[in-house]
MDTraj code that builds the backbone (N, CA, C; nanometers):
import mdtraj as md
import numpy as np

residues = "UNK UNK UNK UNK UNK UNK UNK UNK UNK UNK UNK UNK UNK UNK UNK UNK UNK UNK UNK UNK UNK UNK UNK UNK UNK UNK UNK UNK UNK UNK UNK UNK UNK UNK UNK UNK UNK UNK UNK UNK UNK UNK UNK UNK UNK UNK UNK UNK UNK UNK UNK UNK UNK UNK UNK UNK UNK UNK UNK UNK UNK UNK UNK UNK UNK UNK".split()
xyz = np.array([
    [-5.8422, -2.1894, 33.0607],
    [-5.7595, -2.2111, 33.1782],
    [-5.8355, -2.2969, 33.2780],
    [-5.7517, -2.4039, 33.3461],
    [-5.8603, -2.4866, 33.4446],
    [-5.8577, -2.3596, 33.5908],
    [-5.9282, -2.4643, 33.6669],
    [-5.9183, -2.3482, 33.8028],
    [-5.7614, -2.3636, 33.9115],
    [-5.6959, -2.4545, 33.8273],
    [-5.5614, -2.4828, 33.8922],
    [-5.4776, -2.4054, 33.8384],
    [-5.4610, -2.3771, 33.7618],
    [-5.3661, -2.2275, 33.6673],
    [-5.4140, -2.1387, 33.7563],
    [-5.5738, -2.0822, 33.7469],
    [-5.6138, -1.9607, 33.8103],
    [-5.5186, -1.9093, 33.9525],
    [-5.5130, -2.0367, 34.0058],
    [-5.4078, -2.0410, 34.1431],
    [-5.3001, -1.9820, 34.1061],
    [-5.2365, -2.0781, 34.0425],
    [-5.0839, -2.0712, 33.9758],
    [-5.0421, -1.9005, 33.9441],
    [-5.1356, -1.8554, 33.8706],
    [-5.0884, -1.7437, 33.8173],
    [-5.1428, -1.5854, 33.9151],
    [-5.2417, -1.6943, 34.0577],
    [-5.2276, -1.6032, 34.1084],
    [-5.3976, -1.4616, 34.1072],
    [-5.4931, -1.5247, 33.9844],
    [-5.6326, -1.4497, 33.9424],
    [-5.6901, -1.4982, 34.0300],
    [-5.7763, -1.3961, 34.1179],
    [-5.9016, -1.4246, 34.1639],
    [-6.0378, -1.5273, 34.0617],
    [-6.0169, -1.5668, 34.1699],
    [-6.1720, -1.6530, 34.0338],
    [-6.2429, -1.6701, 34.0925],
    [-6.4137, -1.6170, 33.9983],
    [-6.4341, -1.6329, 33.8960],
    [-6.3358, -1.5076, 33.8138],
    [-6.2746, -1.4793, 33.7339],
    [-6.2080, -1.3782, 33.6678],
    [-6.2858, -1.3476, 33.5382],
    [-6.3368, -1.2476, 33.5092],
    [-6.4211, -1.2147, 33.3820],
    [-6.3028, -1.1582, 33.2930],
    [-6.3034, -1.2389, 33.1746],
    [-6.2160, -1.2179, 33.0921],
    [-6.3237, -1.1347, 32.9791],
    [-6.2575, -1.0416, 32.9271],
    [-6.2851, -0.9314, 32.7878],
    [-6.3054, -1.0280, 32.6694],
    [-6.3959, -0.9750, 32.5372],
    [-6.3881, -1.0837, 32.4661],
    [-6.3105, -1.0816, 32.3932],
    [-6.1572, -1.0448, 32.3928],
    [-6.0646, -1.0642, 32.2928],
    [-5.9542, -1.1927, 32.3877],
    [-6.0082, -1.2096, 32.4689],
    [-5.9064, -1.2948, 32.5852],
    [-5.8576, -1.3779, 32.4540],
    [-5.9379, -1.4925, 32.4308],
    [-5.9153, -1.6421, 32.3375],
    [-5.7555, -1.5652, 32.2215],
    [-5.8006, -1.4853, 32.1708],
    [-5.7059, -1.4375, 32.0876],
    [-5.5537, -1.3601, 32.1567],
    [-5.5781, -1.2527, 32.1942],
    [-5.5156, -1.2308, 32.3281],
    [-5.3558, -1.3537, 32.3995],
    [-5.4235, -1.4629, 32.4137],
    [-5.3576, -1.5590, 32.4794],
    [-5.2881, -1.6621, 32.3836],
    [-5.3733, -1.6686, 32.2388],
    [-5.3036, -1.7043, 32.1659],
    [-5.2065, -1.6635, 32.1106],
    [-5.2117, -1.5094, 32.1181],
    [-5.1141, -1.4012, 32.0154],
    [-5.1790, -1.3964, 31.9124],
    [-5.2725, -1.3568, 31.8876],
    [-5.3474, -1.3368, 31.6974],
    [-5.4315, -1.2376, 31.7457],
    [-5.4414, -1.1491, 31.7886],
    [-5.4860, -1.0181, 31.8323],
    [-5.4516, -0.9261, 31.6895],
    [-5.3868, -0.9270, 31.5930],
    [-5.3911, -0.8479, 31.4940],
    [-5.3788, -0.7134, 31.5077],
    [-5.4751, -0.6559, 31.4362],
    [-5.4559, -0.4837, 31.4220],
    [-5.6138, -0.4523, 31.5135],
    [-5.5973, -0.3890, 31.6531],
    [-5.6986, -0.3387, 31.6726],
    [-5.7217, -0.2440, 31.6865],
    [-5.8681, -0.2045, 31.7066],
    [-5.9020, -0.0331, 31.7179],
    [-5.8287, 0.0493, 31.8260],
    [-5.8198, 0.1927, 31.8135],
    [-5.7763, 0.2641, 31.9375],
    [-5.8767, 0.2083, 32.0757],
    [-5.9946, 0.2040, 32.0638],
    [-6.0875, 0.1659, 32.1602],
    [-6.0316, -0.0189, 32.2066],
    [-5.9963, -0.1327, 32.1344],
    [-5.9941, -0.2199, 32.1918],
    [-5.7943, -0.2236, 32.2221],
    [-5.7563, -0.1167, 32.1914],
    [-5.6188, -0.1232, 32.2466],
    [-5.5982, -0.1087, 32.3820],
    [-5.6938, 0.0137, 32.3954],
    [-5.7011, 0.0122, 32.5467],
    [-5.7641, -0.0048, 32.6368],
    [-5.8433, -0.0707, 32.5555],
    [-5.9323, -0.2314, 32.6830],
    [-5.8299, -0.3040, 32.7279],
    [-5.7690, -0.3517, 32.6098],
    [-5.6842, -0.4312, 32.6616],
    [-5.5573, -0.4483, 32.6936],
    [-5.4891, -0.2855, 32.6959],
    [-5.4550, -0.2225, 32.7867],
    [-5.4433, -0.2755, 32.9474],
    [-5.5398, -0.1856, 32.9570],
    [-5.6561, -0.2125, 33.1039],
    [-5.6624, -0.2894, 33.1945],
    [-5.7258, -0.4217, 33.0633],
    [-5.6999, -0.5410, 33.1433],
    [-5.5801, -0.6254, 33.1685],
    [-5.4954, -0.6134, 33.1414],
    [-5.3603, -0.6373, 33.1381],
    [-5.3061, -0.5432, 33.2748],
    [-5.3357, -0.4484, 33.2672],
    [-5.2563, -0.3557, 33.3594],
    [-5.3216, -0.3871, 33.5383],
    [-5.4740, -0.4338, 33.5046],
    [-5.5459, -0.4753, 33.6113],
    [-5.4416, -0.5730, 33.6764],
    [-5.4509, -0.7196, 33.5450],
    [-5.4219, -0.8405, 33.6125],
    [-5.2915, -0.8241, 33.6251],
    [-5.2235, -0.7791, 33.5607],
    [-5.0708, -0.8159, 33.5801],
    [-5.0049, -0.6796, 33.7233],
    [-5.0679, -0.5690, 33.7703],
    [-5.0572, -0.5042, 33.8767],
    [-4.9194, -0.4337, 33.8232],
    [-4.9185, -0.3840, 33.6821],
    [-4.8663, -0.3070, 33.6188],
    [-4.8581, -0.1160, 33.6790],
    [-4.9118, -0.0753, 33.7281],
    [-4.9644, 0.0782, 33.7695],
    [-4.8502, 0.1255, 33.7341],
    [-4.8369, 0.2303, 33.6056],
    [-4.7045, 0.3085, 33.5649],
    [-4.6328, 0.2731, 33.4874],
    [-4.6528, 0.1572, 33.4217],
    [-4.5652, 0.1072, 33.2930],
    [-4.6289, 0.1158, 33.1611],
    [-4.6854, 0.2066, 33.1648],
    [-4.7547, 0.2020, 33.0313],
    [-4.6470, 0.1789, 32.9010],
    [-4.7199, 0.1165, 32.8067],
    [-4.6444, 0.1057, 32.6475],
    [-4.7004, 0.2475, 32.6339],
    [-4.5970, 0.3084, 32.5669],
    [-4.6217, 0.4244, 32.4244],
    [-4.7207, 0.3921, 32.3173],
    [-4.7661, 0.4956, 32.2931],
    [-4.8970, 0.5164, 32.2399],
    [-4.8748, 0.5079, 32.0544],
    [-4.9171, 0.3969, 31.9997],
    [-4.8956, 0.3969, 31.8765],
    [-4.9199, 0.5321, 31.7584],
    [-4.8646, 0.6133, 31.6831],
    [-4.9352, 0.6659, 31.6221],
    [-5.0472, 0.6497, 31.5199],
    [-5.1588, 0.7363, 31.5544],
    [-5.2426, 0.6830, 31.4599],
    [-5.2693, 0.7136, 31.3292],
    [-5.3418, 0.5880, 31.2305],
    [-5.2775, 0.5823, 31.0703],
    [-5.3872, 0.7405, 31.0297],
    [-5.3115, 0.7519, 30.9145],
    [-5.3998, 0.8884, 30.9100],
    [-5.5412, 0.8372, 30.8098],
    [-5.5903, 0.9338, 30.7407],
    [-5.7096, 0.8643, 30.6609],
    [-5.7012, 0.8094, 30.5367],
    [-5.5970, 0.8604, 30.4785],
    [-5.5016, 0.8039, 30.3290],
    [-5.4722, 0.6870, 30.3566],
    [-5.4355, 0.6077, 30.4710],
    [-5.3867, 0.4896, 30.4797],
    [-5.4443, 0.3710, 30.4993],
    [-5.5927, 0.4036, 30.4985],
    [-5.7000, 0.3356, 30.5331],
    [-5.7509, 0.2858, 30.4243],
])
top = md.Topology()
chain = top.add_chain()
for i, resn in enumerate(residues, 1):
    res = top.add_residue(resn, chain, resSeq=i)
    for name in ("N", "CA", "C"):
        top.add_atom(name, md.element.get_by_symbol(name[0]), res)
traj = md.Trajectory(xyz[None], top)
């Protein structure tokens, strides 16, 4: 992102992005762990000033499915 988006959309900058951002923004985020679901979660809920909209909680695969 240049520092003219940063405006646009409104992020404080410098903005420390998580390291799944690159993917994240592309959409190729795939299958992630319970732990990086709700990083990025988190950070989503930070930037976007979400408080109370959480998504439903995927169920998780059992150990047979692994």
């Amino acid at each position: 992102m240049t520092f003219e988006r940063f405006a646009v959309v409104r992020v404080p900058f410098p903005f420390t992005l998580f390291t799944l951002d690159h993917r994240l923004l592309r959409g190729r985020l795939g299958r992630l762990s319970v732990a990086d679901e709700a990083r990025v979660r988190q950070a989503l809920v930070k930037l976007l000033g979400l408080e109370g909209q959480e998504r439903p909680r995927r169920k998780p695969r059992s150990a047979a499915a692994r």
